[in-house]
N, C-alpha and C positions, 0 to 999 in steps of 0.2 A: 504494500500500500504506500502510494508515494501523497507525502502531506506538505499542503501548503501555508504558511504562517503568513498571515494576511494585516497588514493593518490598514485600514481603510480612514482615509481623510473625507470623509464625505461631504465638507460643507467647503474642502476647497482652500482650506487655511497655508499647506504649502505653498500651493500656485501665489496665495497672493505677495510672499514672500521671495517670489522668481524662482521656487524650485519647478523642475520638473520632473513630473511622474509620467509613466511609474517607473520602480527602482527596484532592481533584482539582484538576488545575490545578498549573502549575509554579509562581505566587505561592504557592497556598495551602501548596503543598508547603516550599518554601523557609519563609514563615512558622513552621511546625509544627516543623520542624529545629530554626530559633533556638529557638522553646520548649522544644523538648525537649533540648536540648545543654546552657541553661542551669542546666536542673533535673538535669542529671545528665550532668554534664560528661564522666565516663569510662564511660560507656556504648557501645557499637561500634551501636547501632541510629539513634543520633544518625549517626555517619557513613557508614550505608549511606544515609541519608535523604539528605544531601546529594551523595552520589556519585550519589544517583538523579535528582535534579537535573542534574546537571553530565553523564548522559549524556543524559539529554535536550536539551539545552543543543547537546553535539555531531553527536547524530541529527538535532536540527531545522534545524543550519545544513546539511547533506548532502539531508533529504530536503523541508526546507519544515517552517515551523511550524507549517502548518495538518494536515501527518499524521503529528504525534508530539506526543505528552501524557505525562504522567505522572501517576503516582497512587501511595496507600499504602495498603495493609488490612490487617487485624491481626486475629488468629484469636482462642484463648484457651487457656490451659494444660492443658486436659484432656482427654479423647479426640476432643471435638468440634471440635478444631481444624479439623480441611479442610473443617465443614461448614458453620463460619460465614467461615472465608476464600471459597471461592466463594459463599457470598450477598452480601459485601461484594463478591463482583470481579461479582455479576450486576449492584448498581447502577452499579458505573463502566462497565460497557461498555453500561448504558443511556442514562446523559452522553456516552459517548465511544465509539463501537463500531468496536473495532480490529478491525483484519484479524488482526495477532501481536501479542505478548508479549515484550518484553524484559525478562530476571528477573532480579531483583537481591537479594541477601540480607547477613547477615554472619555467616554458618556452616551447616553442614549438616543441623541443626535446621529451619532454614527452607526449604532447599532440599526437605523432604522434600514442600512442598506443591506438587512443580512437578507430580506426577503427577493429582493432582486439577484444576489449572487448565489442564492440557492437554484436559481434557476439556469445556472452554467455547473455548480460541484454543491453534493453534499458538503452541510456546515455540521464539521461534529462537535465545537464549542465555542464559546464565548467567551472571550477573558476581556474583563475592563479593567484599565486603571485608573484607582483614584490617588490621587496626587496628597499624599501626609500634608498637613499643617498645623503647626504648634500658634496660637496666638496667646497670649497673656491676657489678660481681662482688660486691663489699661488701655492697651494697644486697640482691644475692639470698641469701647467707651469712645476713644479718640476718633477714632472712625465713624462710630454712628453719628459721633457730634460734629464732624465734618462733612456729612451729607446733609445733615439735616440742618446748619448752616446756609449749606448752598441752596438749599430749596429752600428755604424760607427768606432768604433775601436775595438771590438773586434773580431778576426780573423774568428773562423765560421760564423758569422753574415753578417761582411766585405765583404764577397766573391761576397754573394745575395743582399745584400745594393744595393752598391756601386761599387765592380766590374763587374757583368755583363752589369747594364745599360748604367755603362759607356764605356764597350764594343759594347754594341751597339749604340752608340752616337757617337764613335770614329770613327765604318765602314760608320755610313751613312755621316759624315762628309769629310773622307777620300776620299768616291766615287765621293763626290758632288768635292771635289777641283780637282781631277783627271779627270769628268768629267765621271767616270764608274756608270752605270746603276747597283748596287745590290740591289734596293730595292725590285722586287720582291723575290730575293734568300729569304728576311729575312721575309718581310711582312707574305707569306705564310705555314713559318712553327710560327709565331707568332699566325696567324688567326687559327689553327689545336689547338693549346694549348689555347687559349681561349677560342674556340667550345670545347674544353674539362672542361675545369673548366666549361664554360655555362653547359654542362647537368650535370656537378657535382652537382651543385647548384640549379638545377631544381627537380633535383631528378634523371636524366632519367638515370646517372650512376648505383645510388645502383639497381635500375630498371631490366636495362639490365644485370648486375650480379648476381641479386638472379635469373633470369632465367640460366643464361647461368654459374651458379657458375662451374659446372665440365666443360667447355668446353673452355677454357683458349686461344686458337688460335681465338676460333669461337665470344667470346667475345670483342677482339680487331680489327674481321675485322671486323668486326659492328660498331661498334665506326669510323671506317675509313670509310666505305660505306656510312654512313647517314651523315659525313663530306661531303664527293664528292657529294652526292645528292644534300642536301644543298646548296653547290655552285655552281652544275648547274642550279637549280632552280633559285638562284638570279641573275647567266649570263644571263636566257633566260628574264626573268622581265625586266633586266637595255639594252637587246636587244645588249648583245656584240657578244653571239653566236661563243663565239672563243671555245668550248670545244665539241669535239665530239658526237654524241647522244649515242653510243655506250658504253661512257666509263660510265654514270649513267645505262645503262642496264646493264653493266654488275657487276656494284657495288649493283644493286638492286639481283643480283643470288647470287652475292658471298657467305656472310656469309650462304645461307641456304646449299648449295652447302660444304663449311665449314665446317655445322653443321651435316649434312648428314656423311663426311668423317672421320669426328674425332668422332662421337657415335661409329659408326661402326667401327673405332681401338680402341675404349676402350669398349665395350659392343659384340660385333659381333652379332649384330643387326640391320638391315636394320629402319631407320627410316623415314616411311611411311609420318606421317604428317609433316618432314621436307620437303620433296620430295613437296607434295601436295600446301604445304604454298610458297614454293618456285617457283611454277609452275604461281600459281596464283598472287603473284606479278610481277612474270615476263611479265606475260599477263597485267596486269596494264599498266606497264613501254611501254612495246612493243605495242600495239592498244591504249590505251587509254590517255596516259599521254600526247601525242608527240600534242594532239587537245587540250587540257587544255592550253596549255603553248606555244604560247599563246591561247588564246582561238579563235577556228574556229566558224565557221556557224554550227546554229542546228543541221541541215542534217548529216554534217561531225559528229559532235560528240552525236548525236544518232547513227550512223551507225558505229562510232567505241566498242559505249556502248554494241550493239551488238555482235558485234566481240568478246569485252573482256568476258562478260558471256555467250557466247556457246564455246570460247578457255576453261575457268573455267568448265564449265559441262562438258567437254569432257573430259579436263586434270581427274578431279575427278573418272570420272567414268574407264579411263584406269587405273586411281591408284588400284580404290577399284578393277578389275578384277586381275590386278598383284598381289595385296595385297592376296585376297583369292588364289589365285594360288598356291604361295609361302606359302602359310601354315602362314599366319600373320603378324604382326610385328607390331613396334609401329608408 
């Protein structure tokens, strides 16, 4: 079994330093570390490089030097990262054609490209490193009190500190002496940008835009529909039922609806499987969901399960006869 020790730079932090990947071979490997360590002593990508050494070092005294190598490749910051990490990992396993991958990173940023390189070698493991730090109490006191310095006086910072919240501290205080009701004006575009940060953080942002990268309308009434579904979902649960059933049906069409209109002004192509996917959520929304939420009797919600797959076979099969009609489309 011949193994490869792999560390991967996936956000591209060599290149921006002028190296270039990738880099094969445990000299050359070792070499590029001391460069890079000394150009940037507290960097943690300096000591993943040498730990990727050092298990190579240990794999080759166990399995022979001649079936364990190491290497390093390095993506770039912006969505294409896994696409230029696996062309750098197609030339090393054309110098070196491993059987597996040993992976090596220094945080979960780069671990995220192990799903793409699984799909040129088995990954049989993961090694990260975390970079030690000793700090003293003092040391980190000093620190927080010199961020929090600069954000409180100094002007760009200032704004976001300290002026908004206490713009928003000052309205709900003002309503409350007045006796004016603005909390929900504020609460609800509050709860929009934290469902926004949430799928930031989840992932379901970059998600939803490596699909929808060309379709920029179609991408943010998406973000907006699966908000308003969302909070009718939790009106029907908490049983307030103050929001129409309508307005989640119609947020469950929109973006395909969307996505349909704006292909077709930038491509003038009819897009079939938006049509299709679109048809078949809405038959979700429309038969199916209204029993779930809350939940009806068997009966009911067999006889709507019904409904919604012969609406779906029938939407399907009108597609596919339009689609041939029309001579195609995607």
């Amino acid at each position: 079994m011949r193994i490869l020790v792999l560390y991967v730079d996936r956000d591209g932090d060599l290149k921006s330093q002028g190296i270039t990947t990738p880099v094969v071979e445990r000299d050359e490997v070792l070499r590029l570390g001391i460069k890079y360590i000394l150009a940037n002593p507290d960097d943690s990508d300096a000591n993943a490089i040498f730990a990727a050494v050092k298990i190579h070092d240990k794999l080759a005294s166990e399995h022979g030097f001649e079936n364990v190598n190491v290497a390093v490749i390095s993506g770039s910051p912006d969505e294409t990262a896994d696409v230029v990490v696996l062309r750098e990992l197609e030339q090393v396993l054309s110098m070196y054609d491993a059987d597996v991958i040993y992976f090596v990173s220094d945080g979960p940023s780069d671990e995220a490209a192990v799903f793409a390189i699984q799909t040129k070698r088995p990954v049989i493991s993961i090694h990260r490193v975390v970079v030690k730090q000793a700090r003293r109490v003092e040391e980190t006191v000093t620190l927080f009190r010199y961020y929090l310095n600069k954000a409180v006086k100094e002007p760009p910072y200032r704004t976001y500190v300290v002026g908004v919240p206490a713009l928003f501290i000052f309205i709900l205080l003002l309503s409350a002496a007045l006796n004016i009701d603005v909390t929900r004006y504020i609460v609800f575009p509050l709860l929009f940008l934290f469902f926004f940060f949430t799928a930031y953080g989840f992932g379901i942002y970059d998600f939803l835009r490596n699909i929808l990268r060309r379709y920029e309308a179609t991408f943010v009434i998406t973000l907006i529909s699966l908000f308003v579904i969302i909070i009718y979902i939790v009106n029907v649960f908490i049983q307030a039922y103050t929001i129409p059933y309508f307005i989640p049906l119609a947020a469950s069409l929109t973006p395909y609806i969307s996505y349909v209109l704006e292909a077709y002004l930038r491509d003038k192509r009819v897009r079939y499987g938006g049509i299709t996917a679109g048809g078949i959520t809405f038959s979700f929304f429309y038969f199916l969901l209204p029993k779930l939420l809350p939940p009806a009797s068997f009966a009911e919600v067999l006889q709507s399960t019904m409904l919604f797959l012969m609406s779906v076979l029938v939407f399907v099969l009108v597609i596919q006869i339009v689609r041939r009609q029309s001579g195609g489309g995607a």
